[in-house]
C-alpha positions as CSV (number, residue, x, y, z in Angstrom):
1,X,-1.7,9.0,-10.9
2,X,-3.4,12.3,-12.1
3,X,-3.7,12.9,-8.3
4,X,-0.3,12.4,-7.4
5,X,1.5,14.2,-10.3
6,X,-1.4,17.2,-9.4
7,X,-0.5,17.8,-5.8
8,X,2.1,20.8,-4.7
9,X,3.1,19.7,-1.6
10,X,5.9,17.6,-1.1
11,X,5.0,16.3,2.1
12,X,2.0,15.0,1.0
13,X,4.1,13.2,-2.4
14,X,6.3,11.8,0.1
15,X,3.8,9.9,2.3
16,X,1.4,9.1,-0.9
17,X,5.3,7.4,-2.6
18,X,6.0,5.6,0.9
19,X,2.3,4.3,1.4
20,X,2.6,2.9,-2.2
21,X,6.1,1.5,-1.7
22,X,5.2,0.1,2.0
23,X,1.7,-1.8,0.4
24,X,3.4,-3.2,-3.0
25,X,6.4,-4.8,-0.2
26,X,4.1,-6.0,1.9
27,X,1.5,-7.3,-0.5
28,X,4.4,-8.9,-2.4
29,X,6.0,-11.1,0.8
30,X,2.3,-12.0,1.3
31,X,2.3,-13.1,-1.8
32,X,5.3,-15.1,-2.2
33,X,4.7,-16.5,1.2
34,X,1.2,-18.0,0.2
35,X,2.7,-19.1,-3.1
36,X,5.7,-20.7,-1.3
37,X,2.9,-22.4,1.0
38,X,0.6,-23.5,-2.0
39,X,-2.0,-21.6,-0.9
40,X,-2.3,-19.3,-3.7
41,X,-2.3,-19.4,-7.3
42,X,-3.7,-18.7,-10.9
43,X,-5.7,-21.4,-12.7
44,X,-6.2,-20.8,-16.6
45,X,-9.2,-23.4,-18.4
46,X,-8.4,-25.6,-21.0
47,X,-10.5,-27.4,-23.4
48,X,-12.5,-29.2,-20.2
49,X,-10.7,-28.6,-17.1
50,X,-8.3,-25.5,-15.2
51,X,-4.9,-26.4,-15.0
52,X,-2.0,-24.3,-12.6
53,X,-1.2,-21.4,-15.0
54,X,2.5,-21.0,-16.7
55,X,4.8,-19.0,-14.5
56,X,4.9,-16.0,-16.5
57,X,1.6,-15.6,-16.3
58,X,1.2,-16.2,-12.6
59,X,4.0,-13.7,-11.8
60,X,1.9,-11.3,-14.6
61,X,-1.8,-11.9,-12.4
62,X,0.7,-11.6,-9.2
63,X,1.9,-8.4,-10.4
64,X,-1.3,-6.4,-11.4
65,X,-3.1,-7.4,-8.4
66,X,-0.1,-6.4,-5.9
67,X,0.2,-2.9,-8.0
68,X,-3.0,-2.1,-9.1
69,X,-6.0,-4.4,-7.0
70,X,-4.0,-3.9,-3.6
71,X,-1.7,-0.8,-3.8
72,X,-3.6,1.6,-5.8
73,X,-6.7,0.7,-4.1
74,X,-5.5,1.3,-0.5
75,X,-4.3,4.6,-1.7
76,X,-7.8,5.8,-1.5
77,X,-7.7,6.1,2.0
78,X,-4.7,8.8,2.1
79,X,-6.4,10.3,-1.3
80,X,-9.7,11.0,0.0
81,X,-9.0,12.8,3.3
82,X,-5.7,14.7,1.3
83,X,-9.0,16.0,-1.1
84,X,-11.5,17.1,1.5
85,X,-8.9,18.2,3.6
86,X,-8.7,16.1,6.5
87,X,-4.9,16.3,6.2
88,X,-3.7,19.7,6.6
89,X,-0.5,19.8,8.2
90,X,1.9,16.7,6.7
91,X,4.7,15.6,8.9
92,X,7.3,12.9,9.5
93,X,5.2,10.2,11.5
94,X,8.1,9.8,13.8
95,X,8.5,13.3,14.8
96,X,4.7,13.9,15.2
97,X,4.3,10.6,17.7
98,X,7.6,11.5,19.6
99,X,6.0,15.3,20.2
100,X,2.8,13.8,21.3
101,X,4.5,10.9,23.3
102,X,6.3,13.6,25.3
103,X,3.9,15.8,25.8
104,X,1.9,12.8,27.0
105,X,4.7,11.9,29.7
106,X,5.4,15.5,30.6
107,X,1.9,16.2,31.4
108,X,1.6,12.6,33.3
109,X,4.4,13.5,35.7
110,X,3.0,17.0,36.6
């Protein structure tokens, strides 16, 4: 967060917001689909035994670990080369593979 609010460029905000938004979606059809398919879920112990937690606090353990132990965490890998500079020159995606997939082309037919 203190990253995020600290950087200038809003190139750089942009793809930071829309690699956050794109993980919490996906992590969150992953999740329902695995939950749909009783594959996941949160146990919570009783006196002698787990039993399948409430549904408020499944969709609570859902929720921090699609924000916070997926989203957040992934983050790290646009963080780390935006601080040592790996990233210099932020641009749409789209445009940047369109310029290189034409100059590919243009250069294979000469």
């Amino acid at each position: 967060m203190i990253w995020y609010v600290s950087q200038k460029d809003p190139q750089i905000k942009k793809r930071a917001r829309n690699m956050f938004i794109s993980t919490v979606v996906f992590s969150s059809i992953w999740s329902v689909a695995q939950y749909v398919a009783n594959t996941r879920w949160i146990e919570v112990k009783t006196n002698t035994t787990f039993i399948q937690a409430p549904p408020v606090v499944e969709f609570l353990a859902f929720t921090w670990d699609i924000i916070f132990e997926i989203s957040l965490c992934y983050m790290a890998f646009l963080v780390i080369p935006v601080m040592l500079n790996l990233i210099k020159n932020p641009q749409e995606l789209s445009s940047s593979i369109t310029a290189s997939f034409k100059q590919e082309i243009e250069e294979g037919y000469n």
